[in-house]
KOLLONU-289600 format. One record per residue (C-alpha): x, y, z. Coordinates in steps of 0.5 Angstrom, whole numbers, plus 500, padded with zeros to 3 digits. Example, Ala and Ser with C-alpha at 12.3 -4.5 7.8 and 13.67 -1.06 7.14 Angstrom:
2
525491516;527498514;
***
This chain:
577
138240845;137245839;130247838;126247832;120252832;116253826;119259824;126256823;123251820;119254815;124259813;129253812;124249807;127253801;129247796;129242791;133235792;136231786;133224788;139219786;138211789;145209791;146204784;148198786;153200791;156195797;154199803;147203804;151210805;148217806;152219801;151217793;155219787;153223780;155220774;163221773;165225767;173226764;176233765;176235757;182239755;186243756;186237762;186232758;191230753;189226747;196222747;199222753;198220760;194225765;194222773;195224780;190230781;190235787;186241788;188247793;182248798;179254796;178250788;182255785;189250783;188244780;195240781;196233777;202230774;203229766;208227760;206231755;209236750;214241755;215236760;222236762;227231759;231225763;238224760;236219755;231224752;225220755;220226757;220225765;214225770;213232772;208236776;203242773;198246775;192250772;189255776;183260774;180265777;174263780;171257782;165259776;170259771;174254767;181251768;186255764;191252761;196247765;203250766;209246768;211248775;219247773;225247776;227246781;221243783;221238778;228235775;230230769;228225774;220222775;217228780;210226781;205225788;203233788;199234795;198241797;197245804;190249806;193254807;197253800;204254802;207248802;207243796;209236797;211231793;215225791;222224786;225219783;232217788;236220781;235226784;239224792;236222797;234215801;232210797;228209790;223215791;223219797;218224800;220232798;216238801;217245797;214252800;213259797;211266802;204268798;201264793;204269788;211267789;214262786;216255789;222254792;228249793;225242794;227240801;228231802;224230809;229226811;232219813;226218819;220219814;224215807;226208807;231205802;224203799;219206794;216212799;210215795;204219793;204224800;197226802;197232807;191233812;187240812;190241819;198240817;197234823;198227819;201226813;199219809;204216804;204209801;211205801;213199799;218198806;219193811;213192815;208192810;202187809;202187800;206190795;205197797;202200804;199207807;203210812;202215816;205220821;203225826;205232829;202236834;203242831;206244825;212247828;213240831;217235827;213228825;212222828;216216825;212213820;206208822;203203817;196203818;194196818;190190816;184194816;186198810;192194808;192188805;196184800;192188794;197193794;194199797;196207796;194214794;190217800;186223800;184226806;177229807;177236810;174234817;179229817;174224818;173219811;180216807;179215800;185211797;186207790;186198792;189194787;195196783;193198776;195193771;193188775;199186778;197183785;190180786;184186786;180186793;176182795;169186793;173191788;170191781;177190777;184191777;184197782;178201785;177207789;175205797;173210803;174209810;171212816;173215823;168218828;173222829;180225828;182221835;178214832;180209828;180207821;174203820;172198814;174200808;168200803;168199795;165206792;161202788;159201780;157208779;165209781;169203779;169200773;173193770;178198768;183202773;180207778;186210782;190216786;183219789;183227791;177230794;175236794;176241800;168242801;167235800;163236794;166232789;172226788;177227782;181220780;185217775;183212771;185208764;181206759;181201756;184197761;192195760;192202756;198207759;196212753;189213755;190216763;186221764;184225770;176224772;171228777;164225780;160230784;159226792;151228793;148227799;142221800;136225803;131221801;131217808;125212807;127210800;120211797;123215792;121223793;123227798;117230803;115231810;116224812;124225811;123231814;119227821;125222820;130228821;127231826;126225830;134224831;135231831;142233836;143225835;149222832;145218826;148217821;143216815;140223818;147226819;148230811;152236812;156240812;159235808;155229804;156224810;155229816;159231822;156226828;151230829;144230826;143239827;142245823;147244818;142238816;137241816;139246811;141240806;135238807;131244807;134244799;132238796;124238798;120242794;123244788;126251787;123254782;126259778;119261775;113259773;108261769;101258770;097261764;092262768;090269766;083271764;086278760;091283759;098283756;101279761;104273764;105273771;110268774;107265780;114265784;119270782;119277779;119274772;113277769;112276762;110281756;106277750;107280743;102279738;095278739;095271743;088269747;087268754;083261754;081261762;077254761;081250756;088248758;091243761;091246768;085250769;087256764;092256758;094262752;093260745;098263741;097263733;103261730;105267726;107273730;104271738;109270743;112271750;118274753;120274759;126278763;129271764;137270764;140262766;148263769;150257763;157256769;151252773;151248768;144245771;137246769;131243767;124246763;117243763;110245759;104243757;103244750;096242744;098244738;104245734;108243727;115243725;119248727;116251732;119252739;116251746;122255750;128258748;133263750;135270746;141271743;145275749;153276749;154268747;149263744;141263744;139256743;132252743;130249750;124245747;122246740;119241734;124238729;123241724;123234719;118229724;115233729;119230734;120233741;128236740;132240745;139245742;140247750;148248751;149251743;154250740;152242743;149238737;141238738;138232741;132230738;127224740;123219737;116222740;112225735;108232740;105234733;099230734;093234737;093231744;095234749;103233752;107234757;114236755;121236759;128238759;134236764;141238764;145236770;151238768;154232764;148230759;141233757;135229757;127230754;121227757;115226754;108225759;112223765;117218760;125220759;125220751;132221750;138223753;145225751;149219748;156221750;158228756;156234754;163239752;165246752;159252751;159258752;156263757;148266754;144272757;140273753;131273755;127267755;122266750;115263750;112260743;118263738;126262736;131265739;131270733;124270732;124267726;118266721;116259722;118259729;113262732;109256736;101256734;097252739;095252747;101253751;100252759;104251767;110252764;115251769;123253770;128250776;135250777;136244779;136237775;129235777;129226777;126222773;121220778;119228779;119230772;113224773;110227778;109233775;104229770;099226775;
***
């Protein structure tokens, strides 16, 4: 067994978790779900129907399956179904606009079921029987050299794959080895099975189709495979959309998302298991597509349920659980447990590479693990100077300069020092730049004093948007956030005017801001954030963005802290005691 001494460990113990509780799901798993957010546009279209998601491994292809304006047109002058990719240049960045993959992939026909190889050479997908072939819709492959080429001519894959039936919505496995499909041919337990067929390397041919039986199919209809990167989970859509047979038992609506588990690639499906309230809803959730990395699961979903027009592609980050002893923190005591079972296949320690691990509790583990117990700082400042013109970051190289004439009080903050800052020329900068791209953040102070307008933290204007981190509105004295301008401010109802001391919180995870005051969420985002831009400018301490006249915040200001990560509503409570 691999060893553990103090210095591995130590230098491991670099990070902070995200505590998220399952949620109400159907099973205790070691993996949970963030909140599930819509694609926004170019993505999505208002009107018409977006489905069928499919992202190349290395994150830089996203293929999915629209009728929008420049789809091709069947004879009837109907747009068809057809096949379009955006791409970008790096995973940082956003997606660009969706460009339709054209002829000869896509036809006058219905081409949709877009599945691609690792290596990103091979594109499967299935075509209406219009277009030649064996049956209703048969499974098609298309090839390109690099990735720089274009596709070439589709090829059918032939009578010993396609029935005369419905062969859909192929999904390759990473390896090249199996190839899953959904079909509606003899031998099938509902309205639609999962097949799959094997090869022993690529050059070979494939396996004549296997349904994969009662322990996934059913008399739901089931279909939709995707294939996690270590071969190891099945996530597949149960149910048909519409409600055209019974939901499964367990489902929360007409179709759900569902995963299935093997040891091993040489193992045997298990139980499958409902994703759960967080997932799932009393609409469609449906045609699953998880990343290569296992980070996050694309699918379809319509809303409101029976609405064809209102199918659009969501993403919901897959987040590991690392709080072992569900007692709400992360801390030695989770780390115990994991040593306790280290080189064991224990599936509640077992947390990478993948959320749901890889059979062995090892380092791989460790460093998740190491990443979620202590909260990555990205600065703090704890005031606690008693002179000079400086304003020391306890964790980083984030020294701060204070302007104006503020006074060091060594006896009179919150925790122990605090700086007094006089509401007129007084503030701190600090060399400080976020990366926005990350999209998560949190900003915590304690502060005495202040009116109307005044900002706790802000960000400079750099080459995008500045904004206020925590400021006081301007109207009631209300704890209010304007992080991720040009967003709305989000303003609460908690009045930090009143002299007392008070403790303030900012989160962002990505999707939704939230405020804290003394412990207590205050207010959070009403809808999903949208688009922003790209900020680099310096932190502000005690002033506007701009250093506006009746910005400038008069009071004490003490322990101010910023991480990178979106701390929970438990940490940001801790924190107060």
């Amino acid at each position: 067994m691999e060893q553990l001494n103090e210095y591995t460990v130590r230098s491991l113990l670099v990070g902070l978790v995200t505590v998220i509780v399952f949620g109400g799901g159907r099973v205790k798993a070691d993996y949970t779900f963030g909140t599930p957010t819509k694609l926004p546009s170019p993505l999505n279209t208002p009107y018409d129907i977006d489905v069928d998601p499919c992202i190349s491994a290395d994150g830089l292809e996203f293929y999915f399956v629209s009728w929008r304006e420049g789809s091709l047109l069947k004879d009837n002058g109907v747009r068809s179904e057809d096949i379009w990719v955006s791409t970008r240049a790096t995973t940082k960045d956003e997606w660009g606009d969706p460009v339709n993959l054209g002829k000869p992939v896509n036809s006058h026909h219905n081409d949709w079921g877009p599945s691609i190889s690792a290596d990103g050479l091979t594109l499967y997908f299935n075509s209406h029987g219009g277009r030649g072939g064996s049956g209703g819709y048969d499974l098609w492959m298309t090839t390109r050299a690099t990735k720089d080429d274009t596709w070439g001519e589709p090829v059918n894959l032939g009578q010993t794959i396609n029935s005369p039936m419905y062969d859909v919505a192929p999904c390759i496995s990473p390896d090249g080895l199996e190839l899953l499909f959904c079909s509606n041919r003899y031998g099938m337990y509902g309205w639609c099975d999962i097949w799959a067929m094997t090869r022993a390397t690529q050059n070979d041919p494939w396996s004549e189709p296997v349904n994969l039986g009662r322990q996934i199919n059913g008399s739901h209809g089931d279909g939709y495979p995707s294939i996690s990167a270590d071969g190891r989970l099945l996530f597949f859509s149960s149910g048909f959309p519409l409600d055209v047979w019974k939901p499964r038992p367990g489902g929360f609506g007409g179709c759900d998302l569902w995963v299935t588990k093997r040891a091993s690639k040489d193992e045997s499906w298990g139980e499958p298991v409902n994703l759960g309230p967080i997932v799932n809803t009393a609409d469609d959730e449906f045609t699953p597509c998880v990343s290569s990395d296992g980070s996050m699961l694309y699918f379809s979903r319509m809303t409101p349920y029976t609405d064809w027009d209102n199918l659009d592609i969501w993403q919901v980050e897959i987040i590991p659980v690392v709080d072992f002893n569900s007692d709400g923190i992360v801390d030695k005591a989770d780390m115990c447990i994991m040593v306790d079972h280290w080189g064991e296949d224990y599936s509640l320690c077992d947390i990478g590479p993948m959320p749901w691990g890889d059979g062995v509790v090892d380092v791989q583990d460790l460093i998740i693990l190491a990443e979620h117990l202590l909260p990555v700082f990205l600065a703090h400042w704890e005031m606690d100077e008693t002179g000079g013109s400086i304003a020391y970051d306890s964790v980083g190289d984030h020294d701060s300069t204070l302007y104006g004439n503020p006074l060091w009080q060594p006896a009179g903050g919150k925790v122990n020092g605090a700086l007094q800052l006089d509401g007129i020329d007084d503030y701190i900068s600090a060399d400080f730049t976020w990366d926005i791209w990350k999209m998560k953040i949190s900003a915590t102070a304690w502060i005495k004093g202040g009116t109307p307008g005044q900002v706790i933290i802000s960000q400079a204007d750099g080459t995008g948007y500045g904004a206020s981190w925590l400021y006081i509105d301007s109207s009631s004295g209300k704890l209010a956030t304007k992080l991720m301008d040009p967003q709305p401010a989000l303003v609460s109802e908690s009045v930090i005017t009143d002299g007392a001391w008070h403790h303030v919180g900012l989160v962002c995870d990505g999707s939704y801001r939230y405020l804290y005051v003394d412990g207590a969420e205050v207010a959070r985002d009403a809808a999903v954030l949208g688009y922003t831009v790209p900020c680099d400018g310096s932190l502000y301490l005690g002033v506007g963005k701009t250093l506006d006249t009746g910005t400038f915040f008069s009071g004490l200001i003490d322990d101010v802290r910023v991480y990178n990560k979106a701390l929970t509503a438990e940490e940001i409570a801790a924190l107060v005691q």
